[in-house]
N, C-alpha and C positions, 0 to 999 in steps of 0.2 A: 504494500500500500504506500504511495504518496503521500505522505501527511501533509507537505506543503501546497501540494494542490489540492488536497481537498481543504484542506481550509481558505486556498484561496477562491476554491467556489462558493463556500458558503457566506466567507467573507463579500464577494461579489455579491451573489443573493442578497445578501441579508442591505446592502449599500444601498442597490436598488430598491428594495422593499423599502427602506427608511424613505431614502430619496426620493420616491412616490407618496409618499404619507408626508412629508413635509410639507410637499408641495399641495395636496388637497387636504389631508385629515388637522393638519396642524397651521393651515393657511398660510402655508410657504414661510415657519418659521427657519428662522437664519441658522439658529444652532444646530438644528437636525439638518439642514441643508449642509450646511459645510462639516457636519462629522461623515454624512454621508457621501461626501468629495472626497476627505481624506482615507474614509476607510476604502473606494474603491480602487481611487492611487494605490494603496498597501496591498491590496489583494493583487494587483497584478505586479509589482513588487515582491510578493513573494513569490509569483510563477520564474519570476529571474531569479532568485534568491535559490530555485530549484533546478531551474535550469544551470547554476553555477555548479551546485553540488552532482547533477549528475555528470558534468564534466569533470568530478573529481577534487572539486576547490570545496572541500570541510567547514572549512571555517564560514563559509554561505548559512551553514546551520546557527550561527551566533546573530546573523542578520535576520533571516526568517523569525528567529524567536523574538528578536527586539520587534518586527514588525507588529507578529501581533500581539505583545504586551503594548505595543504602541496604540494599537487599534481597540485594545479592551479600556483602556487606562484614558486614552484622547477623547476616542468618538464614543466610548461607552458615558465617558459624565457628561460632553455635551448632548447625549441623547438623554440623559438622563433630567439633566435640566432643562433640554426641552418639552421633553414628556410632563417634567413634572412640576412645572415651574417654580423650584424652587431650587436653593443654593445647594453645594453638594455637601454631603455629610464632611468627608473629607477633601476639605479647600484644592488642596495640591495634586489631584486624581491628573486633572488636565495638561497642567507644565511637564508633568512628572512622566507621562503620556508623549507630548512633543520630544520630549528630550529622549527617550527611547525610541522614539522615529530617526531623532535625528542619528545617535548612534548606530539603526541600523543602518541607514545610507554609509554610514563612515566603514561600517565594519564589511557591507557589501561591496565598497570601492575595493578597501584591503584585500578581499577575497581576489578580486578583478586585477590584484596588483602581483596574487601570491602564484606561483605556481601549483600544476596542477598536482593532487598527490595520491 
């Protein structure tokens, strides 16, 4: 099994499901609209992040994981406070989210810089 592709399907799915409910169920609010941007960038980010690995470059598995801790931790509280309009239990869900985005881009260049092994 693929683990990274199937979670980038579902990841996908699930983008567009939001990103459809945004746009009518929630009257095109902004928060669910842009988690639902970000998660489906990540989703196909992780089909590269899998396509790295099955060339052989390991360390793509460090990327893949930050992606989706980046996709449960980002777009999961801005869905959350979209959904629920209210602040999130824990304030730092969202930064803390961007920044394991950002680590995985870094950690997926590194993969793209390592040889293959």
């Amino acid at each position: 099994m693929r683990v990274w592709v199937l979670l980038a399907g579902l990841n996908g799915m699930v983008a567009v499901g939001m990103g459809a409910y945004a746009a009518h169920g929630l009257a095109g609010d902004a928060l669910a609209e842009r988690a639902s941007h970000y998660q489906l960038l990540h989703a196909l980010a992780l089909l590269a992040a899998d396509r790295l690995i099955a060339g052989g470059h390991r360390v793509a598995h460090g990327a893949a994981a930050l992606f989706v801790l980046g996709i449960m931790l980002f777009c999961g509280s801005l869905y959350y406070k979209a959904i629920s309009g209210g602040p999130l239990p824990v304030p730092m869900l969202t930064p803390a989210g961007g920044i394991a985005f950002m680590a995985g881009w870094l950690v997926l260049a590194v993969a793209g810089l390592r040889r293959a092994k």
